[in-house]
N, C-alpha and C positions, 0 to 999 in steps of 0.2 A: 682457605682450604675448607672449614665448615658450611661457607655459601656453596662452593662445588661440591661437595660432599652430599649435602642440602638436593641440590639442582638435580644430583645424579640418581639419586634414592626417589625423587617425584616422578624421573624420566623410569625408573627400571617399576614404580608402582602402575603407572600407566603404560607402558610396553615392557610386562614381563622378561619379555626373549628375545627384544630388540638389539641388547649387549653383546647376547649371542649369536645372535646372524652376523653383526659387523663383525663380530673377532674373526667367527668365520668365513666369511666371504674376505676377507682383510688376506689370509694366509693363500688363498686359493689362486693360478695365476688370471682365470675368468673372472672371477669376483673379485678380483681386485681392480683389477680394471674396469669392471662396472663402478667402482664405488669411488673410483679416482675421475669418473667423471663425474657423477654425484656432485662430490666437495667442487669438484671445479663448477659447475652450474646451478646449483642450489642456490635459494635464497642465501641471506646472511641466518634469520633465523633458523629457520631448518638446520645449515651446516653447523650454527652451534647446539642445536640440538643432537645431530649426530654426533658430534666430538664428545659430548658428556654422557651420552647415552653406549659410546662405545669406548670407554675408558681413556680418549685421548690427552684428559687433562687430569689422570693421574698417574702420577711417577712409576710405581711398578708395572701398571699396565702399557705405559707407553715404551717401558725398555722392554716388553716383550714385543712391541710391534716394530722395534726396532732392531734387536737381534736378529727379528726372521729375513730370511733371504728373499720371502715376497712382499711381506706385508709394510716390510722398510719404504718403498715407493708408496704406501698409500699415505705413511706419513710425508713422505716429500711432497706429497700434492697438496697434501690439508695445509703446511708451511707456504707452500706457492698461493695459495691462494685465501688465506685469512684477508677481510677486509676493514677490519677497525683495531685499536690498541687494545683493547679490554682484550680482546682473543689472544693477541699475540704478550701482552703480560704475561697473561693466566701462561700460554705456552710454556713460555720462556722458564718461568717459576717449574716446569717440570725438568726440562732440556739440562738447567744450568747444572744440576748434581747430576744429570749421565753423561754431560760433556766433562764433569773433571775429574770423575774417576778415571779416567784417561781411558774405555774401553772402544771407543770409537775412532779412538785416533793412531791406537797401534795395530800393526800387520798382523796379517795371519798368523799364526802359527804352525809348526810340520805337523800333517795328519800325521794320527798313531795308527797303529798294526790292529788294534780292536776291532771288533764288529761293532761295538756302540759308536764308531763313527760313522760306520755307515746308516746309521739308524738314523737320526737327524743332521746331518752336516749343515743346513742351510738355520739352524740356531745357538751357533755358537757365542758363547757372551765374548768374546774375543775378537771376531770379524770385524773387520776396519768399515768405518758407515762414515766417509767423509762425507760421501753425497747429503747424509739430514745435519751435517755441519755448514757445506755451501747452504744450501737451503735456508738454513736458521740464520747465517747472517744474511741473506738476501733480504728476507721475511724482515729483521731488525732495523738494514738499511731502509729498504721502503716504506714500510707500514708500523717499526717500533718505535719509541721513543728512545731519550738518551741515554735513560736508567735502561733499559733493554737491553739498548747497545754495552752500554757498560757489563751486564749482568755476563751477558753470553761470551764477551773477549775476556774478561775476568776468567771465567770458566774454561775456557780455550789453554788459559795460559797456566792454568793452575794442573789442567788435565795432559799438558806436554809433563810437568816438572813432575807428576805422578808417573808418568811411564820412564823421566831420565831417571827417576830415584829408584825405580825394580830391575831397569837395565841396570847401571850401577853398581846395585848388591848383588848380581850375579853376576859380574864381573871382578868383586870382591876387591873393590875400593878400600884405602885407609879409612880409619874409621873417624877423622879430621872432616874429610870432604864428604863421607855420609852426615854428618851430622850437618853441614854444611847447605846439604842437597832437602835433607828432611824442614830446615829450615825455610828453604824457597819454596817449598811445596806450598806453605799455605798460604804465598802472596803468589805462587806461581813464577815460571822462567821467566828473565825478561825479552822485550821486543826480540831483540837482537837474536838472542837465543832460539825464538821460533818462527823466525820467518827461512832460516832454510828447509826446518822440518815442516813446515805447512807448504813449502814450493816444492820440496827434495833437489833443493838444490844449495851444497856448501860452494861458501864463497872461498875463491879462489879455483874454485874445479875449473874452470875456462881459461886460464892462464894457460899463455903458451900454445892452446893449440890453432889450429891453423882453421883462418875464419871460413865461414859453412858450417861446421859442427852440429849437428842436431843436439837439441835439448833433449832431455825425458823427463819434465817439470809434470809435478801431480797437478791432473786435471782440476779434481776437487778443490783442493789448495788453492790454486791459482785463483779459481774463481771466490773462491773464500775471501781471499787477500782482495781482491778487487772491491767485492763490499764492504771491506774493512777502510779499503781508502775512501769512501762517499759516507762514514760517518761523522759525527760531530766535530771540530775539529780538534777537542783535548783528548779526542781519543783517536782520531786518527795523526796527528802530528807524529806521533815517536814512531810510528810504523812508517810512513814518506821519509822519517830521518834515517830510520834501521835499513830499509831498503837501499838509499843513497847511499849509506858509511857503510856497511858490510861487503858490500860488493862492488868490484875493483872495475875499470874502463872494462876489459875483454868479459866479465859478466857478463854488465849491462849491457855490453854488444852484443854479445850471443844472445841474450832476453829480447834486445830489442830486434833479432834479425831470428826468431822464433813465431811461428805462427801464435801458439797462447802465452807467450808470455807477453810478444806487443799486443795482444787482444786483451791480456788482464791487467797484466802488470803496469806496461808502459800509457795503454788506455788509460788505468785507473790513475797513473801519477799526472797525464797530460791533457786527460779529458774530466777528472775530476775537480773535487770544487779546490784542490792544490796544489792546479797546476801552474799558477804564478810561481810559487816557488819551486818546483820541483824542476819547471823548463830553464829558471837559472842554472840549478846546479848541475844540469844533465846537460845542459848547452858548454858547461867547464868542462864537464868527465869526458865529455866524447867530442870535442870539439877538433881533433886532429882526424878523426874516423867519421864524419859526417857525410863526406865525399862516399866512403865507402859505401857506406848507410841508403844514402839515396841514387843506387842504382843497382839495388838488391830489390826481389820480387815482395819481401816480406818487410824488408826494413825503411824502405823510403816511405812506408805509411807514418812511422815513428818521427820520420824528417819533417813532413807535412804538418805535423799534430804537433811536435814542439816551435814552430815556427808560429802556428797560430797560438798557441801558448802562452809565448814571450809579453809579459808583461808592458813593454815599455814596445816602441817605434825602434828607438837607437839600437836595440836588441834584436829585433827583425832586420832593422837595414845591416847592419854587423854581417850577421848569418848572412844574407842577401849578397851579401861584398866578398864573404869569402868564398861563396859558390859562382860569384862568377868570374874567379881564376880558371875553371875548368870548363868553359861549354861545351868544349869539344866531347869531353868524357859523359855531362851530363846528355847529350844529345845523340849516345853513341843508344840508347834502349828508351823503350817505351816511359820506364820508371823515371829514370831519369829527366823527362823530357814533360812527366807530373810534376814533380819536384820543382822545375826552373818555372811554370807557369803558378804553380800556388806562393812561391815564394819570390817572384816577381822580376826572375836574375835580369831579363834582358830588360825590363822597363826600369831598373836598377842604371842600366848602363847608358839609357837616353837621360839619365837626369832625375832629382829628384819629386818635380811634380808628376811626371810620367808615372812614375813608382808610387806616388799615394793617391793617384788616381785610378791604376789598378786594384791595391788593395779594398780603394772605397768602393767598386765596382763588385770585389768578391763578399765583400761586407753585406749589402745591398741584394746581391744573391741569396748568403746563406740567411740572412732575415727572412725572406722572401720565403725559402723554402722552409725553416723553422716554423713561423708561421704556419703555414699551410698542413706541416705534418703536426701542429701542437707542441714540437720538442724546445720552446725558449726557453735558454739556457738563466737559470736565475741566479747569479751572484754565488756566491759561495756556499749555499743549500745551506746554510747552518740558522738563519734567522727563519723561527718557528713565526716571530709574532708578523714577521715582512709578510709573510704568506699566508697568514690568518689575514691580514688587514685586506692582504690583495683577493680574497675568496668573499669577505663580506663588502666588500667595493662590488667585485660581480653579482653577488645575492639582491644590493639594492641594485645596481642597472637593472637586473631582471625582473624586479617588484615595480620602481618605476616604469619599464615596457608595459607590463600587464597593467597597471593604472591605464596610461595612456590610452592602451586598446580599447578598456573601460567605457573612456570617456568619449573613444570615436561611436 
């Protein structure tokens, strides 16, 4: 705090007024969109020189630029686009105490009859700001480190158990379970407890009703929850567990036959670094409704993506054998008829070198196209020092090129 303090008093000695154009152009709907593309284009120095010269890394200034209703996006962009840890530390170190007084993570409030609502409505210290919560865990999964990650879901969870303990007391609780509740406030609700408030969605609401059902899962949330599963993995584990054990087969089904929750949620359990286990146990839960699954417009992407999943062969060929009781049904739609070619039903039915000479084919494919687009998929994302090693492996190949040319 004294280094940024430091930093910030050198920048406001040499740009007197510099503090005060950002605040202001920050709140403005023009100026802030000038200055969101700034942070996105600027050097690295420069953008941390705007961050400290406009109060970003420090805590009261930052929760006013986040209460406001405009100037909240210009902090979404400065999180989207930090590119070293020292930035996103120092962040995070502001973030963690305005995520857990819990004022970003609960609802509006009913406007009053006053006129001093109408005077500022757009900075209420109440308004719900998931969007610099998705963000912040984006910003932690890609570019923080584990202590980060750690800092900001700590926070997360401490800033639900602040908002169940003010509901609570005006609900006028015994005063057993208040003191109960005041107690988990300062380690925070556990997993279980906020993954339906970060989705809006309690477990059990889908029982019973009749498949199609639209979700209404919080956008923010969701994507929240998606960066939460591509952390570390002792900090992502209880969230992959909490997700599977709190919600029942007809959840998970409606989740997975949902536009954002197979994009975040099912994404994140079967395209993230855990999805060896998560495609187990999601292959037990839904294993009588798979049929169903894949020949729905939304849900047969989820069929695809835990078939390639499946840790083992005997586990793909399984799945394989049970779809191809029905071709008729799989071959009756387009979805369908993805599903029986990525999961290989009818080279299944010629035998099984037919069937893993398909697969070696799609293998070979998606390489092919990995490559090409940069996206190889690296092992479990959890091994820092694997990908240090593999960055200074490519630094020498590239030191030995340049020799080389040298010496032509």
């Amino acid at each position: 705090n004294d280094n940024g303090n430091n930093e910030s008093e050198q920048a406001q000695a040499k740009q007197p007024y510099a503090g005060e154009i950002i605040y202001g152009l920050s709140g403005e709907p023009r100026g802030s969109i000038l200055l969101e593309a700034i942070f996105r284009c600027c050097p690295e120095s420069f953008q941390d020189a705007l961050c400290t010269a406009g109060g970003f890394y420090e805590e009261a200034t930052l929760r006013e630029y986040i209460q406001h209703g405009v100037s909240n996006f210009v902090v979404q962009a400065i999180l989207t686009s930090f590119r070293n840890r020292d930035q996103v530390a120092r962040m995070v170190k502001c973030l963690t105490a305005i995520v857990e007084d819990g004022s970003m993570l609960k609802g509006k409030t009913a406007p009053s009859d006053s006129a001093d609502n109408e005077e500022d409505s757009r900075s209420k210290p109440n308004n719900r700001r998931m969007g610099i919560v998705w963000r912040a865990f984006e910003m932690c999964a890609t570019k923080g480190s584990s202590q980060d990650q750690e800092q900001i879901l700590s926070a997360m969870l401490r800033g639900f158990a602040s908002i169940s303990t003010v509901s609570d007391d005006a609900d006028g609780q015994k005063s057993e379970e208040k003191k109960r509740r005041k107690r988990s406030k300062a380690k925070g609700l556990s997993v279980e407890e906020s993954i339906p408030r970060l989705l809006g969605l309690m477990p059990g609401s889908c029982d019973g009703e009749v498949d199609g059902k639209r979700l209404t899962l919080d956008a923010a949330g969701a994507r929240a929850l998606y960066h939460v599963l591509h952390f570390k993995e002792r900090l992502r584990s209880d969230w992959v567990d909490g997700i599977l054990n709190i919600y029942s087969r007809e959840d998970l089904l409606s989740i997975a036959n949902d536009g954002l929750g197979s994009r975040c949620v099912m994404d994140g359990l079967l395209d993230g670094p855990s999805r060896s286990i998560a495609s187990k146990r999601l292959i037990t839960t839904l294993s009588d409704r798979i049929l169903f699954l894949s020949t729905e417009r939304v849900g047969h992407h989820t069929v695809e993506k835990l078939f390639r999943a499946l840790p083992t062969m005997e586990d793909k060929a399984s799945l394989s054998a049970d779809l191809s009781h029905s071709l008729n049904r799989l071959g009756s739609n387009a979805m369908g008829r993805s599903v029986m070619a990525t999961c290989a039903v009818k080279e299944y039915l010629e035998g099984e070198s037919a069937w893993m000479d398909a697969l070696a084919k799609q293998r070979q494919k998606d390489n092919w196209l990995e490559e090409i687009t940069g996206e190889k998929e690296e092992g479990s994302g959890d091994d820092e020092e694997a990908k240090g090693t593999k960055s200074k492996k490519r630094k020498k190949e590239k030191k030995e090129k340049k020799k080389r040319k040298r010496n032509r």
